[in-house]
C-alpha positions in Angstrom: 25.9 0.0 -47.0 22.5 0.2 -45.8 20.8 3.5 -45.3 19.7 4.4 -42.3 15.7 3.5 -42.6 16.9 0.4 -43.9 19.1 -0.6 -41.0 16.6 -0.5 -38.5 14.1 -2.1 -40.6 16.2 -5.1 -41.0 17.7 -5.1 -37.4 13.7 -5.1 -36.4 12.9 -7.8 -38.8 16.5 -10.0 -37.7 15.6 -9.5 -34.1 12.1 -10.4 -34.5 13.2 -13.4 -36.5 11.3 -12.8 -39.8 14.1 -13.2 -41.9 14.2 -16.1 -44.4 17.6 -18.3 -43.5 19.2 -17.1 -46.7 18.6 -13.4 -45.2 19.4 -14.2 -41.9 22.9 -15.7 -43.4 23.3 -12.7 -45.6 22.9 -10.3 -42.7 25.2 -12.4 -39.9 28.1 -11.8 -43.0 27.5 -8.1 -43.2 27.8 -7.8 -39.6 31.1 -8.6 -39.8 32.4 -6.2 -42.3 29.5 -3.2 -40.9 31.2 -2.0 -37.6 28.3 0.6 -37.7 25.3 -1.8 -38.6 26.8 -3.9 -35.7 26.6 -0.9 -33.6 23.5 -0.5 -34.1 22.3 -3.8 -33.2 24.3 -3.9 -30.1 22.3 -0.7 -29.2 19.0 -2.1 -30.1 19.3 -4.9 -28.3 20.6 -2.6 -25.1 17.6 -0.4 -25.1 15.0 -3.0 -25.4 16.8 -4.7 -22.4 16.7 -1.4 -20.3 12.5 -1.0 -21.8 12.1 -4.5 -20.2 13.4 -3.3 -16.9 12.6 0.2 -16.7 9.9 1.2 -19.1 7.2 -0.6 -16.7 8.1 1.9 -13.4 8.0 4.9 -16.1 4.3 3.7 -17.2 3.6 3.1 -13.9 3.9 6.9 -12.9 2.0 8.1 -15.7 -0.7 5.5 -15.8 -1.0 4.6 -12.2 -4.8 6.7 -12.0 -6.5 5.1 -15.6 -9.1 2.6 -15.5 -9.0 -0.4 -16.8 -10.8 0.5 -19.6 -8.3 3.2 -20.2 -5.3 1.0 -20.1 -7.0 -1.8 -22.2 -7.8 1.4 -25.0 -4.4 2.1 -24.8 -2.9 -1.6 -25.6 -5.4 -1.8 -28.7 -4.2 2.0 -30.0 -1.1 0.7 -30.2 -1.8 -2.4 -31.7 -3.8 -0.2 -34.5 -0.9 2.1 -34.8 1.4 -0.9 -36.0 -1.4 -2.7 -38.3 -2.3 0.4 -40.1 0.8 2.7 -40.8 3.5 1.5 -43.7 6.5 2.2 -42.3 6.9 -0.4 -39.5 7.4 0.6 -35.3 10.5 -0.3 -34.5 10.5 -3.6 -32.7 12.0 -1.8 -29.1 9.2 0.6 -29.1 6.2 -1.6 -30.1 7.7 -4.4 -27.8 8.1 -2.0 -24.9 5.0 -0.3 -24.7 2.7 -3.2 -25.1 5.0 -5.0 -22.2 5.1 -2.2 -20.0 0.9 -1.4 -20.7 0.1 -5.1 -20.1 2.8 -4.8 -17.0 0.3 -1.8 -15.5 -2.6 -3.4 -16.0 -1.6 -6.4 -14.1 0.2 -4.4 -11.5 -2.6 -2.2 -10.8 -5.5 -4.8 -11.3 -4.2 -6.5 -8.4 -3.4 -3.3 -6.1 -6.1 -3.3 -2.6 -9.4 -2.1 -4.2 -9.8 0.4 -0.9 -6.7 2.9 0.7 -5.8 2.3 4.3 -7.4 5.9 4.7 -10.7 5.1 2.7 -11.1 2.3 5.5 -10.0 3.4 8.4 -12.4 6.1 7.9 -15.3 3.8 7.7 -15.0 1.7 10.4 -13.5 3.9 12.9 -15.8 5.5 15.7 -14.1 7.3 18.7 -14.7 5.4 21.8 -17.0 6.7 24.4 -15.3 7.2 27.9 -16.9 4.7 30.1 -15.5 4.7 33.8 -14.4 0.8 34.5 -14.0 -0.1 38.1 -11.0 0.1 38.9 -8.5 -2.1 37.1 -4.5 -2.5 36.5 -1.6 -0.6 37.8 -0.9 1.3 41.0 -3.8 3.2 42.8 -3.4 6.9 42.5 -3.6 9.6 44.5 -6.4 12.2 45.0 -4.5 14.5 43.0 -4.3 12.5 39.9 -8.1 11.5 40.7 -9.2 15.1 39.7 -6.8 15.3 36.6 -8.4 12.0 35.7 -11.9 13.7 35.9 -10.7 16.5 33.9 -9.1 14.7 31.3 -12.7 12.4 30.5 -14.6 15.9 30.5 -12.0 16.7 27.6 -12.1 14.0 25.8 -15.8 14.0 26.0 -15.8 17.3 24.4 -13.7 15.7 22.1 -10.6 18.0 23.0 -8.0 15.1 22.7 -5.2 17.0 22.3 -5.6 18.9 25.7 -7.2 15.1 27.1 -3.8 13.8 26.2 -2.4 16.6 27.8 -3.7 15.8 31.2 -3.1 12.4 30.4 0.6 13.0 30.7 0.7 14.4 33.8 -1.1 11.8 35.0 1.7 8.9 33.6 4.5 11.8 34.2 5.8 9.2 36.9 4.2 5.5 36.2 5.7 2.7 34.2 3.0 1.3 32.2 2.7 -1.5 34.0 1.5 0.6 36.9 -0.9 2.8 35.0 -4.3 2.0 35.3 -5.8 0.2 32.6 -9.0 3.1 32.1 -5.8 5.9 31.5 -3.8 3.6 28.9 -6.9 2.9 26.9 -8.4 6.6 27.1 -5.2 7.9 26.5 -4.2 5.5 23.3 -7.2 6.6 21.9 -6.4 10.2 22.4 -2.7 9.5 20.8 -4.7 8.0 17.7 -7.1 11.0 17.1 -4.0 13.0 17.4 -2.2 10.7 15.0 0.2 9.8 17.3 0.5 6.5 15.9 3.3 4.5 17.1 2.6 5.5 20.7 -1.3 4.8 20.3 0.1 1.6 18.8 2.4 0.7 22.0 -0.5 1.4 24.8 -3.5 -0.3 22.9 -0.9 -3.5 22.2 -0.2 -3.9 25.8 -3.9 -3.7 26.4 -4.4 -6.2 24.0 -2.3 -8.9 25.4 -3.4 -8.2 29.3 -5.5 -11.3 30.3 -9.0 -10.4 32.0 -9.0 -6.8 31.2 -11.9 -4.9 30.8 -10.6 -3.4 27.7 -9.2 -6.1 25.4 -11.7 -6.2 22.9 -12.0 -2.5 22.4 -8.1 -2.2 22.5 -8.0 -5.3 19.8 -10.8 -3.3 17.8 -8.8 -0.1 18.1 -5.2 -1.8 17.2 -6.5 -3.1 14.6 -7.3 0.5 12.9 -4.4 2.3 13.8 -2.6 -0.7 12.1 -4.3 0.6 8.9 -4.1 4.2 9.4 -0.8 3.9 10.0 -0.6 1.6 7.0 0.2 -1.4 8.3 -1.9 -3.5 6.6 -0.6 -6.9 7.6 -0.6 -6.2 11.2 -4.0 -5.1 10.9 -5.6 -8.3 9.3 -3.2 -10.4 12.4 -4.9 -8.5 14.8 -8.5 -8.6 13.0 -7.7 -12.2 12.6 -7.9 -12.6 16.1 -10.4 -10.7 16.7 -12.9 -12.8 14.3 -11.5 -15.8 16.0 -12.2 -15.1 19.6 -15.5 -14.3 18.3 -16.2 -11.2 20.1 -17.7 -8.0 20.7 -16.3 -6.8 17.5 -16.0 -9.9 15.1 -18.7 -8.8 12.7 -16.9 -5.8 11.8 -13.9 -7.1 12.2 -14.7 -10.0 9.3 -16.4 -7.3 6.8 -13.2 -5.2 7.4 -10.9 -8.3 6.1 -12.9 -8.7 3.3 -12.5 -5.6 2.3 -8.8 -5.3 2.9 -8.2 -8.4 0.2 -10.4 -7.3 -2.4 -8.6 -6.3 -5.2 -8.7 -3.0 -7.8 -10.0 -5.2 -10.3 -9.1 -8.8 -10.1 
């Protein structure tokens, strides 16, 4: 009967294979006459399987805000560890954590370099209000005129929330479709400084597909950011893809934002 050190020092060496064929032999016929040596292989071989699958999420938590140069310090520590000490790391645990360091170190390295946030704040600018000639939907009224007048003066003063406000009333009763275009686009950009994002979203889409409308571009532009604030990164590089290709107004910006939404963290 082995002792205890002993058993997981040869259970380490059979799994890792460093036995000589006579050992190997020896060890397969103790295995069948050591229900608790076989036990503890059986075990062994079920934790380094559950290490393989979960150890890499666990090390992902933990390590998810160290550098490179971090993580890289941490593989060679506990390479160091296992060259230097006498008593031998059990195979599980050294196996593990160099798997699951390497496993961060790839996952990581190739996360987006910049945050939806970090870029949306440095390319968005809130639109002027510019009155359009009239364009798109049903002419209003006088009364909804003056609301319109009051809602650019708030928005102006960049009081979006009480823009959007008047806004409202002023769609209370209109389809989109019979909206003027100057109140969807005014109004979307309200919604997004209010991060109302999937309504924003709605109203600058339908601007973006309208053929001959005074505010496709900017509506593309805008789309196109509050696909990445509201994290939707692959809808934004679509729409930013279409922008660059109709080679617009905004096809500059909108090629240095795609690069930066494919670089990587570090490779």
């Amino acid at each position: 009967m082995y002792k205890e050190e002993e058993r997981q020092d040869i259970i380490d060496r059979y799994l890792q294979d460093e036995m000589t064929p006579e050992e190997k032999k020896g060890f397969e016929e103790r295995l069948e006459h050591d229900p608790v040596l076989k036990k503890e292989l059986l075990m062994t071989r079920h934790i380094k399987t559950v290490f393989e699958r979960k150890g890499e999420q666990e090390m992902l938590k933990n390590a998810g805000n160290l550098s490179e140069e971090e993580l890289k310090t941490m593989m060679i520590n506990i390479e160091n560890q296992h060259m230097k000490t006498n008593k031998r790391i059990p195979l599980i645990i050294m196996l593990a954590a160099i798997a699951a360091v390497a496993f961060v170190i790839v996952y990581i390295g190739g996360q987006p370099r910049y945050g939806a946030d970090q870029l949306f704040n440095e390319f968005y600018t809130t639109q002027p209000y510019e009155t359009v000639p009239y364009r798109g939907g049903t002419p209003m009224d006088e009364e909804k005129d003056k609301l319109l007048v009051e809602a650019s003066a708030l928005y102006e003063q960049g009081e979006y929330a009480k823009a959007l406000e008047i806004f409202d009333k002023i769609t209370a009763d209109m389809n989109l479709e019979d909206t003027p275009e100057e109140v969807i686009f005014y109004s979307a950009i309200s919604m997004l400084e209010e991060n109302k994002l999937p309504e924003a979203i709605e109203r600058l889409s339908y601007l973006e597909a309208a053929d001959n409308s005074d505010f496709q571009q900017d509506a593309a532009w805008s789309l196109a950011l509050a696909y990445l604030k509201d994290n939707q990164r692959s809808e934004a590089k679509t729409t930013l893809e279409y922008i660059v290709t109709g080679n617009g107004y905004y096809s500059e910006e909108a090629k240095d934002l795609l690069k930066k939404l494919d670089e990587k963290k570090w490779f």
